[in-house]
C-alpha positions as CSV (number, residue, x, y, z in Angstrom):
1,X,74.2,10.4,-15.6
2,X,71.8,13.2,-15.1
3,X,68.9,11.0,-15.3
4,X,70.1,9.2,-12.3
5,X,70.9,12.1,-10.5
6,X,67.4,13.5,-10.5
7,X,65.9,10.3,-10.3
8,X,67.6,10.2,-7.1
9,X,66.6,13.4,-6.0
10,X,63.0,12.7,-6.6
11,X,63.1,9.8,-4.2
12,X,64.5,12.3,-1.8
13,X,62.4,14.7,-2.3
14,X,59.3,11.8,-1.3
15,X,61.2,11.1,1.3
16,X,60.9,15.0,2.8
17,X,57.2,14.9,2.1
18,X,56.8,11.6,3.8
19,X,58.6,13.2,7.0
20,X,56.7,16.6,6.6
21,X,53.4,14.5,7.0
22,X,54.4,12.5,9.4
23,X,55.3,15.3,11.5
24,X,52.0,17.1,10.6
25,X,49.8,14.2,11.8
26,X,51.9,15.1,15.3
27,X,49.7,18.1,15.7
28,X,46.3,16.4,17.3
29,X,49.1,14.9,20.0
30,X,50.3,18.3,20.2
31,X,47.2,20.1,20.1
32,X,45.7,16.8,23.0
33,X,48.7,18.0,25.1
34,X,48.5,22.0,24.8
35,X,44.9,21.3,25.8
36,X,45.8,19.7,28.8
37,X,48.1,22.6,29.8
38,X,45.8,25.1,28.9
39,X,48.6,26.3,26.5
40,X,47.8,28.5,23.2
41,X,47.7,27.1,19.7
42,X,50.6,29.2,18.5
43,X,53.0,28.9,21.5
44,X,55.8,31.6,20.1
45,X,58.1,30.2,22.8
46,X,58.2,26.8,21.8
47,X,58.1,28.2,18.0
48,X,61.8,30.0,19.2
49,X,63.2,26.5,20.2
50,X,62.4,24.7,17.1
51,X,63.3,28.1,14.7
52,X,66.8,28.1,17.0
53,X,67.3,24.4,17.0
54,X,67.4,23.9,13.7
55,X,69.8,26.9,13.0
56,X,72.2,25.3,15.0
57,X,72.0,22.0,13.3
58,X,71.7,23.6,9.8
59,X,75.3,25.5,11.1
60,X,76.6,22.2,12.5
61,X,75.7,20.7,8.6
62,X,77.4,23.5,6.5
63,X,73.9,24.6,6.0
64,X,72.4,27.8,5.2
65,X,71.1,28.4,8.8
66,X,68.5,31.4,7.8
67,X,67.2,29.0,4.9
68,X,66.7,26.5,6.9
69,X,64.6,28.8,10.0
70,X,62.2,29.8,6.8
71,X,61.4,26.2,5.9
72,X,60.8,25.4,9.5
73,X,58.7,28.5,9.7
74,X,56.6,27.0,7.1
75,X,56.8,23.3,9.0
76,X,55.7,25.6,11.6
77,X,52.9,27.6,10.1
78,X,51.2,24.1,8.8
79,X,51.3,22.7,12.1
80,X,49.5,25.3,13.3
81,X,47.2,25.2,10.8
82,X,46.3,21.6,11.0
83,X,45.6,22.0,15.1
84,X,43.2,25.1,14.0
85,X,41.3,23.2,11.2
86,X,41.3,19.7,14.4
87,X,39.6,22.4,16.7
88,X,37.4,23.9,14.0
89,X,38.5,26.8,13.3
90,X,40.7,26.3,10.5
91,X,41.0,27.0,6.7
92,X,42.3,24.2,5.3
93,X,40.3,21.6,2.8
C-alpha cells in the first residue's frame, strides 16, 4: 500500500537527519583537532577525500555518483558552518 510505503520512507528519512546531526556535532572534535594542527577551517584537501570517497561508494551502490558529491558538499558546507559559528565567527542561529 502507498501509505506503508511512505510511512516507511519517513522513518528513513529520520533516520538521515539523525546521522546528519550526528555527524554535525563531530565538528567541535574536528575543529579541537584542526586547532591542534594549526590546520584551516575549510581544509579543501580533506574536503576532496570525502567529495571522492563518496563517489566511489555512490558508484559501488548503483548510485548517482555526481548526486551524491552535491549532498556531501552540503554535509560539507554545514560542517563548516558549525566549526565557524563554535569559534565565533559564524552565522548560524
Amino acid at each position: 500500500m502507498l501509505r506503508d510505503v511512505r510511512e516507511e520512507i519517513d522513518r528513513i528519512d529520520k533516520e538521515i537527519i539523525a546521522l546528519i546531526l550526528k555527524r554535525t556535532k563531530l565538528a567541535g572534535k574536528v575543529l579541537k583537532e584542526k586547532r591542534l594542527e594549526d590546520r584551516q577551517v575549510n581544509d579543501e584537501a580533506q574536503n576532496q577525500i570525502v567529495l571522492t570517497r563518496s563517489a566511489e561508494y555512490a558508484t559501488e551502490l548503483n548510485l548517482d555518483a555526481g548526486e551524491i558529491k552535491n549532498i556531501f558538499r552540503i554535509l560539507i558546507k554545514m560542517n563548516i558552518e558549525k566549526q565557524e559559528e563554535l569559534m565565533g565567527r559564524g552565522n548560524l542561529p
